[in-house]
VOSE-923143 format. One line per field, with one value per residue (C-alpha): residue number from 1; x, z, y. Coordinates in pm, 1 decimal. Each point is the difference from the previous one (the first is absolute). Example, Ala and Ser with C-alpha at 12.3 -4.5 7.8 and 13.67 -1.06 7.14 Angstrom:
! VOSE-923143
i c(1  2)
c1 c(1230.0  137.0)
c3 c(780.0  -66.0)
c2 c(-450.0  344.0)
! end
This chain:
! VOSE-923143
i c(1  2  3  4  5  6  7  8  9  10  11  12  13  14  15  16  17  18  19  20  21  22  23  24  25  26  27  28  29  30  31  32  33  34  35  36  37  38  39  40  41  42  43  44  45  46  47  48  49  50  51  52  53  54  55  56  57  58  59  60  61  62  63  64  65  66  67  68  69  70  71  72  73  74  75  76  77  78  79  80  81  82  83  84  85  86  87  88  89  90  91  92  93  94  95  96  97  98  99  100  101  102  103  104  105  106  107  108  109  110  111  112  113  114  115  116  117  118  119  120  121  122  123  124  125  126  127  128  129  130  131  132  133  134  135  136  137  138  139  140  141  142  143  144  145  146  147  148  149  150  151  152  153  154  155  156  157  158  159  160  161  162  163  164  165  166  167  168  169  170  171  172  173  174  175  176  177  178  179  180  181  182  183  184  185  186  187  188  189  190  191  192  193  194  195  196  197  198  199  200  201  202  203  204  205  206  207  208  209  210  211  212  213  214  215  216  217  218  219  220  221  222  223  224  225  226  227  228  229  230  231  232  233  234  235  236  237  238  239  240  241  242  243  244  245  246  247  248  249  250  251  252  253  254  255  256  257  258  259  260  261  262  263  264  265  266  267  268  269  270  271  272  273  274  275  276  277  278  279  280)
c1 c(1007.8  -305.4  -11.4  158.8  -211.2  42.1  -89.9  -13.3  83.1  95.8  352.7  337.7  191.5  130.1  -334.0  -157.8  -258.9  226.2  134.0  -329.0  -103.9  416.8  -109.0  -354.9  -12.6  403.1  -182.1  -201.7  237.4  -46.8  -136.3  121.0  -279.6  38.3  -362.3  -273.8  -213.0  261.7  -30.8  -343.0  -18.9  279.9  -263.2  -261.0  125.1  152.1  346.5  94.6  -164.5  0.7  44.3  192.2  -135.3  102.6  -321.2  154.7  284.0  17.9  190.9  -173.5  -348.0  -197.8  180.0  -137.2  -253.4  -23.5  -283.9  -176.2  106.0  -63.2  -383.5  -56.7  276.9  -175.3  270.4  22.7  232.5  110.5  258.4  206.6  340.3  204.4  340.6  248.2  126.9  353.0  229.7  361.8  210.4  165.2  252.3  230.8  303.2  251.6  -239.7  -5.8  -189.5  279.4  -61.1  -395.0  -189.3  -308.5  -253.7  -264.6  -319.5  -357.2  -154.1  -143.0  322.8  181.7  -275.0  80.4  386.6  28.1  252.1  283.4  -54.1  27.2  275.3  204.5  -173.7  -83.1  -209.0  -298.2  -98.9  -392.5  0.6  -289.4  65.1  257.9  134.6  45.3  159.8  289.3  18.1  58.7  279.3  105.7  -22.8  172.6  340.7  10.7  160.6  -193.3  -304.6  -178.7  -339.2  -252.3  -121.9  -82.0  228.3  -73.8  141.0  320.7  26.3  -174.5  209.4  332.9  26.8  161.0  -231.5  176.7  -240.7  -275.3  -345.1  -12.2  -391.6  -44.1  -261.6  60.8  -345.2  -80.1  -212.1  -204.8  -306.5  -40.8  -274.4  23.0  -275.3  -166.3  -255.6  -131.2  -207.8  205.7  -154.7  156.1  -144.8  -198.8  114.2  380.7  131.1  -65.9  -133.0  -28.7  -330.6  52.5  -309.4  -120.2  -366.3  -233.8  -181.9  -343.5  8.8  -195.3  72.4  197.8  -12.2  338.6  -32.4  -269.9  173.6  328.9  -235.9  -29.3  359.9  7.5  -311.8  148.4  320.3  210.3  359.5  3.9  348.6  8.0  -281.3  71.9  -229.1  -2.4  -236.1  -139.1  30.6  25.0  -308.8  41.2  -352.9  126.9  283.2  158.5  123.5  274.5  -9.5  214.7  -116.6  113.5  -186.2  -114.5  -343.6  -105.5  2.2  -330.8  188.5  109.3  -343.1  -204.9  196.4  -58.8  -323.1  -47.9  204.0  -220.7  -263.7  145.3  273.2  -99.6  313.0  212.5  271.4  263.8  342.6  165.1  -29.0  371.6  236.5  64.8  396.5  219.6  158.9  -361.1  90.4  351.5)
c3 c(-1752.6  165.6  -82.6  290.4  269.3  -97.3  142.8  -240.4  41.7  -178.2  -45.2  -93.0  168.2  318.3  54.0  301.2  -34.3  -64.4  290.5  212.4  -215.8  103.3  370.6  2.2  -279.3  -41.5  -117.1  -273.2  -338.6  -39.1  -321.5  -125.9  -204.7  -243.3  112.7  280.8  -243.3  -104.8  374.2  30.0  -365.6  130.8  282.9  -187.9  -231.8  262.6  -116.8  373.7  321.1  193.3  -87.1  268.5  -73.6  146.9  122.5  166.2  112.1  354.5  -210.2  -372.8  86.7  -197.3  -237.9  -340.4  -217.9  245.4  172.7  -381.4  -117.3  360.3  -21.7  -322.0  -29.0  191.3  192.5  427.4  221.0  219.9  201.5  81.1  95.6  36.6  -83.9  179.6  -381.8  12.2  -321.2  -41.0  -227.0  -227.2  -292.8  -208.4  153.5  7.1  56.6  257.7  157.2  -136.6  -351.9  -65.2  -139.8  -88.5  171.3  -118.7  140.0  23.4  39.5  329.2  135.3  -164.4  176.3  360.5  40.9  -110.2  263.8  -121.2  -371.2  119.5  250.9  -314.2  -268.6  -237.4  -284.6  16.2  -271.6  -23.8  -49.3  7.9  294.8  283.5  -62.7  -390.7  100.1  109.3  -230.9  -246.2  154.3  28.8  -341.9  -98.3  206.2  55.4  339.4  -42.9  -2.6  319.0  115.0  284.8  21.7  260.1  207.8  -211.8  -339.5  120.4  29.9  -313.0  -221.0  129.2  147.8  259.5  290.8  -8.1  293.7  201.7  99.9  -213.5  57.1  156.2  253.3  212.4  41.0  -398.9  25.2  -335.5  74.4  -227.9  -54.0  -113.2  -280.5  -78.8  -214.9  244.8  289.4  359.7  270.4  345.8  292.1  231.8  373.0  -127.4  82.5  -179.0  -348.3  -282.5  -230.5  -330.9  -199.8  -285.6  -5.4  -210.5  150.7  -122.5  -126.7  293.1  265.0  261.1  -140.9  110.1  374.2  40.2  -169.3  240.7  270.1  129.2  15.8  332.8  116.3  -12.3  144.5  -356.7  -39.7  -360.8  -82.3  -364.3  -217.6  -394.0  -228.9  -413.0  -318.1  -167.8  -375.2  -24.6  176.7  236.3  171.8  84.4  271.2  44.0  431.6  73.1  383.7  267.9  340.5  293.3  50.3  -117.2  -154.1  171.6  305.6  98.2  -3.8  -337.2  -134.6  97.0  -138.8  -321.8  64.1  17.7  -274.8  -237.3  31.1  -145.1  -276.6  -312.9  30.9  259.0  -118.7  298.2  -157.4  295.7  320.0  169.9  272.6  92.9  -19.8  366.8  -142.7  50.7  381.5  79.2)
c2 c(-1987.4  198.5  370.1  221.9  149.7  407.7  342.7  275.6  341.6  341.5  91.1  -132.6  -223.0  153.9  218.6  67.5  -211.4  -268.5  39.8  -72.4  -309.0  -138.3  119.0  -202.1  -235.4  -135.6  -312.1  148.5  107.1  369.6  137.7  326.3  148.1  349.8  133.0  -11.2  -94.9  -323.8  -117.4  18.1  -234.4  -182.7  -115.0  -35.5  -244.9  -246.8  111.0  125.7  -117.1  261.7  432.5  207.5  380.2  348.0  219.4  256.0  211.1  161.2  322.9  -52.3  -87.7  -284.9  -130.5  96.1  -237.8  -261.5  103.4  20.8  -374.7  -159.7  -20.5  -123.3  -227.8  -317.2  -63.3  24.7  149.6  -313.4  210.1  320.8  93.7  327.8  51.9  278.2  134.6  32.5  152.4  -20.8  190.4  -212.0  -37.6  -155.3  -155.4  223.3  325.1  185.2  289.8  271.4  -185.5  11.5  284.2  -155.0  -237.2  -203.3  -142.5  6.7  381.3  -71.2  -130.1  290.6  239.0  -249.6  47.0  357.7  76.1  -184.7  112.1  343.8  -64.9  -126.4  187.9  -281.8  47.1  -227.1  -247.8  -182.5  -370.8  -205.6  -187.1  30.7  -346.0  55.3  326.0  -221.4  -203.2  262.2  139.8  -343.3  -41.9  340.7  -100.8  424.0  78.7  356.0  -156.1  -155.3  -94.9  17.8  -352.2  -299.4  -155.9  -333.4  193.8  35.5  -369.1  -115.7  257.9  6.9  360.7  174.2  114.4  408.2  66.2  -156.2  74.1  312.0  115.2  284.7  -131.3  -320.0  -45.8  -107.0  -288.4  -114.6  -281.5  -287.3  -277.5  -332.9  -78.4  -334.7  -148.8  -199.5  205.4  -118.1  189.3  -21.2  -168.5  205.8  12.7  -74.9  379.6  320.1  13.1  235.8  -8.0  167.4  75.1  267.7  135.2  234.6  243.0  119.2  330.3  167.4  296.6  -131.4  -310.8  -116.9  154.9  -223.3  -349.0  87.1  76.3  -346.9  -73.3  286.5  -157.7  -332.1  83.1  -103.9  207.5  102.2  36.1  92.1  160.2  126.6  111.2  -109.4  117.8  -262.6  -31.1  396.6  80.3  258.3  -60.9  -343.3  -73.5  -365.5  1.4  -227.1  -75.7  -199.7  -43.7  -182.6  -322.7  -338.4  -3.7  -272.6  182.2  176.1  394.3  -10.3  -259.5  280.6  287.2  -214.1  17.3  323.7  101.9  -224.1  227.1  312.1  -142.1  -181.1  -261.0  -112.8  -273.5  -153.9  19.8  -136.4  -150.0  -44.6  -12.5  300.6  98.4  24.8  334.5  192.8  -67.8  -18.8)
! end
């Protein structure tokens, strides 16, 4: 029987990123992996397919380490897709919202649905994960005890949604990418794309006004821009980029171009469809 087609991703079972790769890739088996750094092996190796990442967080920021693993890893971003992050409050059957004093979950979900910990003064609790937070109360059958988790946990672990849609801000939206060994870059003149890349600049005055400088001058949207040390030196910066445009298509060639001339290394990490939700 031929190995199954998988997409890996960090988290338990019933994670939010679990949820995306059941949203865009139901035929791919989803592969719960303890670390960032497990997914990106887990790719690597041929053991998954496919790696469905989070990058950032409309109320967190970037998320933490990826931006550090992505460039070195040899791997391409192949696509993107945002999720609307929704958190219930959960428990053991049985429990109810007079019965909990605790709740468990990840600290930045804690830190996202502070209202209704206050409003009931529970005492929070840091898990790992917000999908292992369930399954711990799960697994300690303790109507006192609840969690913050994903929709998806309440299912996989048996609870009790207590209350739904628990964050304090409707507008939580985390942005993932899908990762593969293989380099797929998206058509040109097929609708809007995004062109991730990281560059070095030289370490000269105004040395990165003039590398950006022919993005303006070329008419190329720069949506995102983050700065990195490399290997400890703090006289040389690592840019990741993402701009609006194919590079095939004279704007964002030229910008290329130009930005050759004042960086010591530009790599593509991505060229792909760019996601409806940037839009709508």
């Amino acid at each position: 029987m031929p190995n199954p087609r998988r997409i890996a991703y960090q988290g338990e079972p019933g994670a939010n990123s679990h949820i995306v790769c059941q949203e865009h890739y139901p035929e791919l088996e989803a592969l719960p992996c303890a670390s960032f750094e497990d997914v990106f092996a887990a790719v690597t190796s041929g053991e998954a397919e496919l790696a469905m990442i989070p990058i950032d967080n409309s109320i967190a920021g970037r998320v933490a380490d990826i931006h550090h693993f992505l460039p070195g890893s040899g791997l391409h971003i192949v696509a993107e897709h945002f999720l609307r992050i929704r958190f219930h409050l959960m428990g053991v059957p049985g429990a109810t919202l007079e019965t909990i004093r605790t709740v468990h979950s990840h600290v930045h979900a804690l830190g996202q649905c502070r209202r209704i910990i206050r409003e009931h003064g529970l005492t929070p609790l840091i898990s790992g994960d917000t999908a292992g937070a369930a399954r711990e109360v799960a697994e300690a059958a303790d109507p006192s005890q609840a969690s913050i988790s994903p929709p998806l946990a309440a299912q996989i672990y048996g609870l009790d949604v207590l209350a739904t849609d628990v964050e304090d801000e409707d507008h939580n939206t985390t942005r993932f990418v899908v990762l593969s060994r293989d380099f797929v870059q998206a058509p040109a003149g097929n609708g809007p794309v995004v062109t991730t890349f990281v560059f070095n600049v030289r370490n000269l005055p105004a040395a990165l006004y003039k590398a950006l400088g022919g993005f303006a001058t070329n008419g190329v949207n720069m949506t995102k821009l983050e700065s990195y040390m490399v290997d400890g030196q703090f006289t040389a910066t690592q840019f990741l980029a993402e701009v609006d445009g194919h590079p095939d298509e004279t704007p964002l060639r030229n910008a290329l171009e130009e930005l050759a001339f004042f960086t010591t290394d530009v790599t593509i990490l991505g060229v792909y469809p760019a996601d409806r939700f940037r839009w709508v």
